[in-house]
C-alpha positions in Angstrom: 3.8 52.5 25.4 6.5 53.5 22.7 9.1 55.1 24.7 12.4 57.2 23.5 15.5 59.6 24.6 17.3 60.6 21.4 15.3 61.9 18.6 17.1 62.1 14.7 15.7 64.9 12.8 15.4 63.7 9.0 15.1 67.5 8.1 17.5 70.8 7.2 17.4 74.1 7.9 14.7 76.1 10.0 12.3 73.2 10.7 15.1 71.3 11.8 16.3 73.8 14.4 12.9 74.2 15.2 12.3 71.2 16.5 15.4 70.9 18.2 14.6 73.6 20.7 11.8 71.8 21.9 13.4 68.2 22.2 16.1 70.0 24.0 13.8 71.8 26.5 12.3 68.6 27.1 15.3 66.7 27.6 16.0 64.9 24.8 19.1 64.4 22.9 19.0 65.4 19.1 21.1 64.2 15.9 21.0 65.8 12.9 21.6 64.5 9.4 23.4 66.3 6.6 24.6 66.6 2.8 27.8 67.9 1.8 26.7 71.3 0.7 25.1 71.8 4.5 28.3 70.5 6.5 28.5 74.1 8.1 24.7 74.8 8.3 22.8 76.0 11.4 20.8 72.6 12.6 24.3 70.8 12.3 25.8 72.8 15.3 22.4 73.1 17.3 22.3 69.1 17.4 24.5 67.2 19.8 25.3 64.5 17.1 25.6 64.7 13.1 25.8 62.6 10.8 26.7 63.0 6.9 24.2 61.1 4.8 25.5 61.7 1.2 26.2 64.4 -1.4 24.1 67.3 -2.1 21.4 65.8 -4.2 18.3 65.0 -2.3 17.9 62.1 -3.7 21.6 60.8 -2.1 20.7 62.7 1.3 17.3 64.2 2.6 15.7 61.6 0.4 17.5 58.2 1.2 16.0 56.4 3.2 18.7 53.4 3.8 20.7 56.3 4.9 18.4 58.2 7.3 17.7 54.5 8.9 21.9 54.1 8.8 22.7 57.6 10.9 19.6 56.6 13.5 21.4 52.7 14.4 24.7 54.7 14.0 23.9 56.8 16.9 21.6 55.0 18.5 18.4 57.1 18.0 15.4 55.3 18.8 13.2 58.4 17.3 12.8 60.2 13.9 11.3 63.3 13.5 10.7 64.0 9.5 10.4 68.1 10.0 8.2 68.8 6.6 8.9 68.4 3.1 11.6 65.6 1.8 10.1 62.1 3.5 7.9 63.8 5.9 5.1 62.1 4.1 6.7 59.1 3.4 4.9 56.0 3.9 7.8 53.9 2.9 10.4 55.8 5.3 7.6 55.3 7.7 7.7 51.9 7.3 11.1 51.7 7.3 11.3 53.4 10.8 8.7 50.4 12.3 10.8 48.1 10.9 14.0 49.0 12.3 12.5 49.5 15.6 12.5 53.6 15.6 9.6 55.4 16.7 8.2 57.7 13.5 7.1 60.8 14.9 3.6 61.1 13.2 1.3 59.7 11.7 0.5 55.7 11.0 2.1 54.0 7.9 -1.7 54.1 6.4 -2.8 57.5 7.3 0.5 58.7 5.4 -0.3 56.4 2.5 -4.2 57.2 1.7 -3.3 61.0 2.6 -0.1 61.3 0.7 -2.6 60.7 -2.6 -4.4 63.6 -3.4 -6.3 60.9 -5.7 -6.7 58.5 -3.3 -7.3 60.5 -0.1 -10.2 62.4 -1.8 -12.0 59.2 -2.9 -11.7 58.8 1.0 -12.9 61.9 1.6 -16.1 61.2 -0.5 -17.4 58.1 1.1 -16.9 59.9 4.6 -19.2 62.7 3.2 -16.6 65.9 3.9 -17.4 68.1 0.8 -15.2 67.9 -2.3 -14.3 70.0 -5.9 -15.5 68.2 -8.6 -12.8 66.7 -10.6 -11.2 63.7 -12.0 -9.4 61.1 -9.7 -8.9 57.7 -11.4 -6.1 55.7 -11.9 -6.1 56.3 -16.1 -3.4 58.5 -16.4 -2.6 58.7 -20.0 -3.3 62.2 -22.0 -6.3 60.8 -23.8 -8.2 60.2 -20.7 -7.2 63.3 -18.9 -7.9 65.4 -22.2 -11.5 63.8 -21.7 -12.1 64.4 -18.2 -10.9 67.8 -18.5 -13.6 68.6 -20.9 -16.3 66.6 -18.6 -15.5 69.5 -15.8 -15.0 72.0 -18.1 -12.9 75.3 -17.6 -10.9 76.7 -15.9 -9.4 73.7 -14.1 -6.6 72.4 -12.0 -3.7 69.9 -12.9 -2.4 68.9 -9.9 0.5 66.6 -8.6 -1.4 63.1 -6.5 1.8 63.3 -4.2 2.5 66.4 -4.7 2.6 70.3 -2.5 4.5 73.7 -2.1 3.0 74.6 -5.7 4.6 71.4 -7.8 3.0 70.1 -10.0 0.1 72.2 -10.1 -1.2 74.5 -12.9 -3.9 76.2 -14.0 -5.8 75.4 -17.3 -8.3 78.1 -18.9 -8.8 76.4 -22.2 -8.2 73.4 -23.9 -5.4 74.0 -26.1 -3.1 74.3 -23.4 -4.0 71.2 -21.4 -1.6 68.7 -23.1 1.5 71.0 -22.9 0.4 71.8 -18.8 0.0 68.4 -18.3 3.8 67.5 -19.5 5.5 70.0 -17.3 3.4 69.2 -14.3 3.9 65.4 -14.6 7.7 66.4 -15.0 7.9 68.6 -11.7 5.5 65.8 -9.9 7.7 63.2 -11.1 10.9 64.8 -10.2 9.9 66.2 -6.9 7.6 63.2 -5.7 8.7 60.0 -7.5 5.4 60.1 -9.1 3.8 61.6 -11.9 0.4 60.6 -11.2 -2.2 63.5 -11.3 -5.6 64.4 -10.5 -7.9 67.4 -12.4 -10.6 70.0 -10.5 -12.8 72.3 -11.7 -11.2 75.6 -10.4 -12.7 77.5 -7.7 -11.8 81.3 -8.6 -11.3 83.8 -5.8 -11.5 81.5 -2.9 -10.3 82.0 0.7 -7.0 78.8 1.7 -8.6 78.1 5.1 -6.7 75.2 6.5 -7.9 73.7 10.1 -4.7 72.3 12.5 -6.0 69.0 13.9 -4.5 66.5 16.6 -4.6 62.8 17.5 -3.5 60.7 20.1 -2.9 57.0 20.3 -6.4 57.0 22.4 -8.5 57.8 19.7 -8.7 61.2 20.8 -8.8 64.1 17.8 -9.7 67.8 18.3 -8.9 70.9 16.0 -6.9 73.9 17.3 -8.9 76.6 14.6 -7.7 77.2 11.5 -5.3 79.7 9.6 -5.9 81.7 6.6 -3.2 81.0 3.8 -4.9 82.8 1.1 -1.5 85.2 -0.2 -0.5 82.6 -2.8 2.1 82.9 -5.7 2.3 80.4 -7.9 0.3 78.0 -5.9 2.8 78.4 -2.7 1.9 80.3 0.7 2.7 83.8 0.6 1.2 85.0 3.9 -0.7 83.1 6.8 -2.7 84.1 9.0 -4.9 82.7 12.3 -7.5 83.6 13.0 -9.3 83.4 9.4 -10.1 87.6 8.7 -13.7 86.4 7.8 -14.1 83.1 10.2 -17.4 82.7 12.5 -18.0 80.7 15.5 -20.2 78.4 13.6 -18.1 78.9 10.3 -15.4 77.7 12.7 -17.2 74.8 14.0 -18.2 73.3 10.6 -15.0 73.4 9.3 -13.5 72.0 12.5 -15.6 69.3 12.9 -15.5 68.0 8.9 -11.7 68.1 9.4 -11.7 66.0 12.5 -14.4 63.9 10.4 -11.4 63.7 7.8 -9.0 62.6 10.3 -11.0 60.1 12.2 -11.5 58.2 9.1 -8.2 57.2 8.7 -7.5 56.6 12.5 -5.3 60.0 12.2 -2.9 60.1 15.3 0.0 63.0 15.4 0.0 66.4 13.7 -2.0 66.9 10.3 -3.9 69.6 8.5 -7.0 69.9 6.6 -7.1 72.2 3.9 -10.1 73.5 2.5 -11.2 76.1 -0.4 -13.5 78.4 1.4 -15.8 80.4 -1.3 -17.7 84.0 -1.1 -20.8 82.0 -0.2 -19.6 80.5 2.3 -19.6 76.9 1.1 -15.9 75.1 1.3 -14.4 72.1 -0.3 -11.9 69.5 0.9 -8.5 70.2 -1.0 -6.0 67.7 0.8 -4.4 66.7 4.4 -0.8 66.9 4.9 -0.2 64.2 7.4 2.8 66.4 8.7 3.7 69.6 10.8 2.7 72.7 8.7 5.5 75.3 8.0 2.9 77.8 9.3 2.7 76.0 12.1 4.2 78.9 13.9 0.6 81.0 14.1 -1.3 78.3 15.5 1.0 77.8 18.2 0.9 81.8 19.1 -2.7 82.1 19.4 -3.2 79.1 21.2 -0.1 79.2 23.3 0.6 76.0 22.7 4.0 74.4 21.6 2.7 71.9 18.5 6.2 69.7 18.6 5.5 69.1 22.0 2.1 67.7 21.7 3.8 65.5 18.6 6.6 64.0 21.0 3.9 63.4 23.7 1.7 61.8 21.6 4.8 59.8 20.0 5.3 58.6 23.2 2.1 57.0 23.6 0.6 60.1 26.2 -2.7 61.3 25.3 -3.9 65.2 24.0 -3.0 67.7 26.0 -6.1 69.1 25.6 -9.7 68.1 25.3 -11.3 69.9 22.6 -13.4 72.7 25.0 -10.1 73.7 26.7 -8.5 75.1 23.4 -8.8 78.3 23.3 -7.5 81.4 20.2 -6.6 84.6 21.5 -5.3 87.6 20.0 -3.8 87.4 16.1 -1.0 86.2 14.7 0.6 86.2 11.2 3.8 84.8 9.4 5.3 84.5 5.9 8.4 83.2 4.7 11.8 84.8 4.1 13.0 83.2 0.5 16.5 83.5 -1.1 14.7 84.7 -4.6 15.2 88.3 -6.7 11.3 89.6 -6.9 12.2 92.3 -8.8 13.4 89.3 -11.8 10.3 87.3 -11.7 11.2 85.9 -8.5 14.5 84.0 -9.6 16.2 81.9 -6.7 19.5 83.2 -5.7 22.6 80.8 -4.9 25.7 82.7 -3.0 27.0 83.4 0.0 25.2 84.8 3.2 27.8 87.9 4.0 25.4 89.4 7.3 22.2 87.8 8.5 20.9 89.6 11.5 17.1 88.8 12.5 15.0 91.3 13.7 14.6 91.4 17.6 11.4 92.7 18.8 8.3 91.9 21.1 5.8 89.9 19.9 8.2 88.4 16.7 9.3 85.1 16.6 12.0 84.4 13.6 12.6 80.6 13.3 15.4 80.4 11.3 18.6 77.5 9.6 21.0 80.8 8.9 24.2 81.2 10.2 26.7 83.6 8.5 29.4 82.6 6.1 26.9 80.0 4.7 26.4 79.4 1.0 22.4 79.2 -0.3 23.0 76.3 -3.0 20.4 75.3 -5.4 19.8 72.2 -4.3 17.1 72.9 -1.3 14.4 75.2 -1.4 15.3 78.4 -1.2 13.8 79.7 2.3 15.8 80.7 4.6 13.5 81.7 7.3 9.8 82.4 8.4 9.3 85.8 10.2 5.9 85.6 12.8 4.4 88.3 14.2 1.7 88.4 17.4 -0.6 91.3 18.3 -3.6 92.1 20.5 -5.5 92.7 17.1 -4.6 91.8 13.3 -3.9 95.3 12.9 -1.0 95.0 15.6 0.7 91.6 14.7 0.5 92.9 10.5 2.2 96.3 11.7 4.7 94.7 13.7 5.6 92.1 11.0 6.0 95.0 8.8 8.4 96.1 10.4 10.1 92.8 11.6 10.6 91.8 7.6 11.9 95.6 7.1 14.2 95.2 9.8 15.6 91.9 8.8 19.3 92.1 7.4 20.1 89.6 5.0 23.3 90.6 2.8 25.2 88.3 0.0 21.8 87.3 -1.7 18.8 89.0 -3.0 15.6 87.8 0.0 12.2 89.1 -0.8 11.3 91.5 1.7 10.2 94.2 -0.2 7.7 92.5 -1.9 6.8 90.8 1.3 6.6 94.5 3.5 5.3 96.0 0.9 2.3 93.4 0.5 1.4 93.5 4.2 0.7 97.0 3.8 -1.1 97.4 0.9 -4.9 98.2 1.6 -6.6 95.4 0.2 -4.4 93.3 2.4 -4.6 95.3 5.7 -8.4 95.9 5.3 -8.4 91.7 5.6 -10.3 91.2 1.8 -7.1 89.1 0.0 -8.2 85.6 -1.7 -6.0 83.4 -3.8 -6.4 85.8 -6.6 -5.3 88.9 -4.4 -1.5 88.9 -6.2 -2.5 88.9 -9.3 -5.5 91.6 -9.4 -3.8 94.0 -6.9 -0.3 93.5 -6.6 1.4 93.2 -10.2 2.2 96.8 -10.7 4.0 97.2 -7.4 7.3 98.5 -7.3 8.9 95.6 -5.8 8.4 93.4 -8.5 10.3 95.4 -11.0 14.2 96.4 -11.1 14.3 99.5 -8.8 17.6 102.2 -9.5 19.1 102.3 -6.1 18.7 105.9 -4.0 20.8 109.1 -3.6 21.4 108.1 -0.3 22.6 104.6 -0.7 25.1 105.5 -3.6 26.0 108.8 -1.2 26.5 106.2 1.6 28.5 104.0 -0.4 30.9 106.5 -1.8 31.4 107.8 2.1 32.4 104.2 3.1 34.4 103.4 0.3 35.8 106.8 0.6 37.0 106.4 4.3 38.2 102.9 3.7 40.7 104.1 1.3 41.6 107.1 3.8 42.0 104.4 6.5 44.0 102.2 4.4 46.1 105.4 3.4 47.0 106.4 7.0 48.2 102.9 7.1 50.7 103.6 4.6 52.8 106.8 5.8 54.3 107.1 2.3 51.1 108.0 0.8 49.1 109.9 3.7 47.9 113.0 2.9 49.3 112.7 -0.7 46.8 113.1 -3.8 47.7 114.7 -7.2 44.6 116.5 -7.9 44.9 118.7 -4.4 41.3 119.5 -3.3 39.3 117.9 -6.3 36.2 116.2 -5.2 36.9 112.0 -5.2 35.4 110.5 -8.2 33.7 107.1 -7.7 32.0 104.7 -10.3 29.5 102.7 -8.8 27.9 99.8 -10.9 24.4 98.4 -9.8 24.1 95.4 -12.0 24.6 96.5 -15.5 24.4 100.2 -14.6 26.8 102.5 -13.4 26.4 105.3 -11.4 29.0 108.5 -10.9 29.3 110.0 -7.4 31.4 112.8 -6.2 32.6 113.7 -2.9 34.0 116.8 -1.7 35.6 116.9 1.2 34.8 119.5 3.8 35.7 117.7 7.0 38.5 114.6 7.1 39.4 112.4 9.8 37.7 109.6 11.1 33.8 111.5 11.2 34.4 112.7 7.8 32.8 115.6 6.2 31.5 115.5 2.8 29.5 117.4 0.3 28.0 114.4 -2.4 26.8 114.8 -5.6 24.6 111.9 -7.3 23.2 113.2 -10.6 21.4 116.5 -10.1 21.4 116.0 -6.2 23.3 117.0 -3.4 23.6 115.6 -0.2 25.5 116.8 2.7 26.9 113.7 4.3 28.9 113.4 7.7 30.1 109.6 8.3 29.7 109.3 11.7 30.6 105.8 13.3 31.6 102.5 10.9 32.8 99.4 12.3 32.3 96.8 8.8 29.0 95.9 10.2 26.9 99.0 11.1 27.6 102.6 9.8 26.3 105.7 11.5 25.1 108.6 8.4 24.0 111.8 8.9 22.7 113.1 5.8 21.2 116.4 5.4 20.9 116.7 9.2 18.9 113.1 9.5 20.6 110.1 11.2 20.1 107.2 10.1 22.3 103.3 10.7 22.9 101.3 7.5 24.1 97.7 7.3 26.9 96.9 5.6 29.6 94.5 4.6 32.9 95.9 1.9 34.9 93.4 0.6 38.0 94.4 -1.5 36.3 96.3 -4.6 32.5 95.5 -3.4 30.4 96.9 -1.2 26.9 95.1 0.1 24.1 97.5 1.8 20.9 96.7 3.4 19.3 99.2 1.7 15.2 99.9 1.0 14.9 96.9 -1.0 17.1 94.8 0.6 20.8 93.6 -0.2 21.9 96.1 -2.6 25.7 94.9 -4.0 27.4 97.9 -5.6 30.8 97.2 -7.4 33.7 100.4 -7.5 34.7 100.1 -10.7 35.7 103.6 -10.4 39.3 102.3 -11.5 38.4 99.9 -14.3 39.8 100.6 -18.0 36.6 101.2 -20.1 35.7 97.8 -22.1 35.7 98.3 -25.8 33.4 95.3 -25.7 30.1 96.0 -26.5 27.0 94.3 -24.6 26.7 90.6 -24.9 24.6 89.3 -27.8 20.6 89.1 -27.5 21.2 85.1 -28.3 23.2 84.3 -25.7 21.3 82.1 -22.9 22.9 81.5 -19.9 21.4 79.9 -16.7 19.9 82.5 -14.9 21.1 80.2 -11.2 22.8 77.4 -10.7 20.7 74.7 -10.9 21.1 71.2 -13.2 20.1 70.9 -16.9 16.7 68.7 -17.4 16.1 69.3 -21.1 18.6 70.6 -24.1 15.6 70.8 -26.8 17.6 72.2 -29.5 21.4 71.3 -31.4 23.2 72.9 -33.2 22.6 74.7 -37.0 18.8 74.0 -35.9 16.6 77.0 -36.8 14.8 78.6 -34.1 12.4 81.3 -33.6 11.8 84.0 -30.9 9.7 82.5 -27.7 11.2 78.6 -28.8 12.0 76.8 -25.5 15.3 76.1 -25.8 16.3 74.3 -22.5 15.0 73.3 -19.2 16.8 74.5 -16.1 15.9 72.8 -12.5 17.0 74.7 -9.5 15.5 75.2 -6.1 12.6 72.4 -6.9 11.6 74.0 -9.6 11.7 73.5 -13.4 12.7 77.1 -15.3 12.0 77.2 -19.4 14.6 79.1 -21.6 13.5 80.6 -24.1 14.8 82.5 -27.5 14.8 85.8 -27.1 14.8 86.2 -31.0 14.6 84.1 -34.2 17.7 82.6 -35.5 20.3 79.7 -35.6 21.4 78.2 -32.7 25.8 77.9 -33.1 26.7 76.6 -30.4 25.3 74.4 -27.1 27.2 74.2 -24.2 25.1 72.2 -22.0 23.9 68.6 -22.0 21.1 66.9 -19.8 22.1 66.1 -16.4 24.8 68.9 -16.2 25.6 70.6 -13.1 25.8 74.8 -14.3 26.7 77.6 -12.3 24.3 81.3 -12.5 25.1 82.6 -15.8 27.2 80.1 -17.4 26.4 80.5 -21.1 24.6 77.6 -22.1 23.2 78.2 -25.7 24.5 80.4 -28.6 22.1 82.0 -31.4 23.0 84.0 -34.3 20.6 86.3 -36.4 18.7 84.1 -39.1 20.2 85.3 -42.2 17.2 84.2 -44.1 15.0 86.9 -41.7 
């Protein structure tokens, strides 16, 4: 039997903290692996070895194998746990692993092989008989045959990545003159995520229910199923919200779905964690999609509802021991639901944001579990995906654990960056949503006009708030300097502030009615007044009373900038209440500049060449994923200050247009 004491986690952030707390609790020793731009990061201070691997790119880090293998003989780790994502469904790291004499914790080098193929794996799945989409799996690959196949199975259909997931790859076709230009990008994200551009087409199954079933094997040919979680909150292909038990599951619904997934597993000798996923349609009927021969990130809600700690049945069975369980011993109680804390601006089409993390405080409540890689101080790069954390919620009913995670995601302060927890709170309480009726298509028909996902001005009260801080930081700093306490040449004036919210600025005026260190003032935003008493501060938390109503706000201030974790989230106000006025006017419409940092894929254009309004102009890849820009108006392209391969920083100025005179 395959024994081992000191586990290497091949992984970053959240999953690889995750794990560590259960190797630790079993009492095993951990080392972590790391790039340059995560030297500081969370999983590097919870292991009790690290080791640097390489420079920020994946593909010199996370996704090198010779120097995963390196760190794990380095430090004598005779165990690798892969986490998800990166090699996690690697058969060659796999391999690697065997061949160096370190257990690989999951999976055999075959299972990961035939199920890392969405091609391959559903040819599998055919000949066992577990019901598939019709689609298009061969090995042709060039546009001619795909442009046939596609009009074999008709539309709409799906392109997706073979060896792809997390959305990559993956687009949606409704006619055929779009199919060539969706299968170039999605052969380009496959191919630069993956290492392979090989793709597979399905007819697409509109308004389904994600229904993905958790299954187990052991070394003893043992497999079971621990029920299934509902992952049908999607945008743009990736999991929104997940969910266990399935809102619409039956017992027997339950068991078929069960039982073809362990029918999916047993055929390829499946030992360690995997999942099953399946399209689940209003009739009933469901369709294999894929198996990821890994732990899920959802992983979480399984574990609540069956009390069971999923790492710890992968170590065991990594260790040759056999299930914990036999299949009638599993039992689901209660609800449980989780979705995922991202670094990205909803409000601006959900654009990842790179920075700093100023405050990070997770919410601390019963019945929420926040796995989490943040530590304050940190900077969110674009080199990783951008979440941060995943925020789980458990109730007695799925009215409980959704009200709870309402509140958990509200309660969550993330400063420095934009997060998405508006649009995530506000999406778990919408009514479609609560009432348990969401499919794949639920963002899309009932969610596009919420507020979240537009620019929101921010409140009366937080620019009231602000002013009072700001306000009291000068009087504190004043006190400090006895030459200038007390003195002020406009005698009881009301204190003027400038507040600028992006591009906007904002006038506030305070009268004072009360100084000293609980300051009175009288505040006027616009047409409103608020009567506002500052009653405790301390550069974290702030104390506000405000028209007779207490409330705590989270802060952080930092020379002429002021971070609050406001109803939307991190709101970053600038006083500019001292700045001369610019005679500058606004920057030109035809100025493109990368909208994160991220590294330049594609320059299509040069310079002098003609170009009209909607032309793709460059390709920008941050965060995993590929972001067109375009021309926001017809005319000559001057200058281009970006080549491919370039490393850019968030709105570095990459391509200059002037008006066409000949328009």
């Amino acid at each position: 039997m395959p024994a081992f004491n000191k586990i290497l986690i091949a992984n970053r952030g959240e999953i690889a903290c995750r794990v560590m707390r259960t190797a630790h609790a079993l009492g095993y020793r951990t080392v972590a692996v790391y790039s340059e731009a995560d030297a500081d990061a969370r999983h590097v201070q919870l292991a009790d070895q690290a080791v640097c691997i390489g420079p920020a790119q994946v593909n010199q880090s996370y996704l090198s194998i010779e120097a995963i293998i390196a760190a794990a003989q380095k430090t004598g780790a005779d165990a690798v746990h892969p986490g998800y994502g990166f090699l996690s469904e690697n058969a060659a790291f796999a391999q690697a692993c065997e061949a160096a004499g370190i257990v690989f914790i999951g999976p055999t080098v075959e299972a990961i092989h035939l199920m890392g193929s969405k091609r391959l794996s559903k040819i599998a799945m055919l000949a066992a008989g577990v019901p598939c989409i019709p689609g298009y799996e061969g090995a042709e690959q060039d546009d001619e045959v795909l442009a046939g196949e596609a009009e074999r199975i008709g539309y709409p259909l799906m392109i997706k990545a073979s060896a792809g997931g997390g959305g990559r790859g993956m687009r949606l076709v409704h006619e055929a003159g779009e199919l060539l230009a969706q299968i170039r990008t999605a052969r380009s994200e496959a191919q630069n995520a993956f290492g392979s551009g090989e793709l597979i087409l399905e007819r697409a199954v509109l308004q389904p229910r994600h229904v993905e079933i958790q299954v187990f094997g052991d070394q003893h040919g043992h497999i079971v199923y621990l029920g299934e979680r509902d992952c049908s909150v999607q945008r743009r292909h990736q999991k929104v919200v997940e969910e266990a038990p399935c809102p619409v599951m039956t017992p027997a619904l339950r068991q078929a779905m069960g039982e073809a997934a362990v029918k999916a597993a047993a055929s390829v000798n499946y030992v360690g964690a995997g999942t099953v996923e399946f399209l689940l349609d209003p009739s009933g009927e469901f369709f294999f999609l894929e198996m990821n021969t890994r732990l899920q990130v959802e992983h979480p809600v399984t574990e609540l509802i069956t009390g069971q700690d999923l790492v710890a049945w992968q170590l065991q069975v990594a260790a040759g021991q056999p299930l914990p369980l036999p299949q009638d011993k599993i039992q689901l109680t209660g609800h449980a639901m989780e979705v995922r804390l991202y670094a990205e601006d909803a409000a601006n089409n959900f654009l990842p944001q790179t920075g700093a993390v100023l405050r990070w405080e997770p919410a601390l409540l019963d019945g929420i579990r926040i796995d989490h890689g943040l530590v304050e101080g940190q900077r969110i790069t674009p080199f990783y995906d951008p979440m941060l954390a995943k925020v789980i919620a458990y109730g007695a009913t799925r009215d409980e654990a959704r009200r709870k995670l309402v509140r958990a995601v509200e309660d969550c302060v993330l400063l420095g960056v934009n997060g998405n927890q508006r649009f995530l709170a506000n999406l778990l309480a919408h009514e479609e949503f609560a009432a348990g009726n969401a499919t794949t298509a639920f963002i899309a028909e009932h969610f596009q006009a919420d507020e979240s996902l537009s620019p929101q001005p921010p409140s009366a009260f937080e620019l009231a708030s602000a002013a009072a801080l700001l306000y009291q930081a000068g009087a504190e700093a004043r006190a400090h300097q006895p030459e200038l306490a007390g003195w002020r040449n406009a005698g009881n004036a009301p204190w003027r502030f400038v507040l600028k919210h992006g591009e906007t600025k904002y006038p506030v005026e305070l009268a004072v009615q009360q100084s000293g260190p609980q300051p009175r003032l009288l505040a006027s935003v616009g047409e409103q007044q608020l009567d506002l008493q500052l009653l405790s501060h301390d550069g974290r938390w702030a104390s506000v009373n405000i028209d007779g109503v207490r409330q705590r706000l989270a802060y952080y201030h930092a020379g002429q900038q002021l971070w609050l974790y406001g109803h939307n989230g991190n709101l970053e106000l600038h006083d500019v209440t001292h700045e001369p006025v610019s005679a500058a006017g606004a920057a030109a419409s035809g100025v493109i500049k990368a909208p994160m940092d991220g590294a330049i894929v594609e320059v299509l254009v040069s310079e002098g060449e003609r170009v009209s309004k909607g032309q793709l102009l460059v390709v920008l890849e941050a965060m995993k994923m590929e972001h067109p820009l375009k021309a926001a108006s017809d005319g000559v392209v001057r200058r281009v200050q970006a080549n491919k391969g370039d490393q850019v920083k968030g709105r570095q100025v990459l391509v200059e247009i002037e008006a066409d005179p000949l328009t």
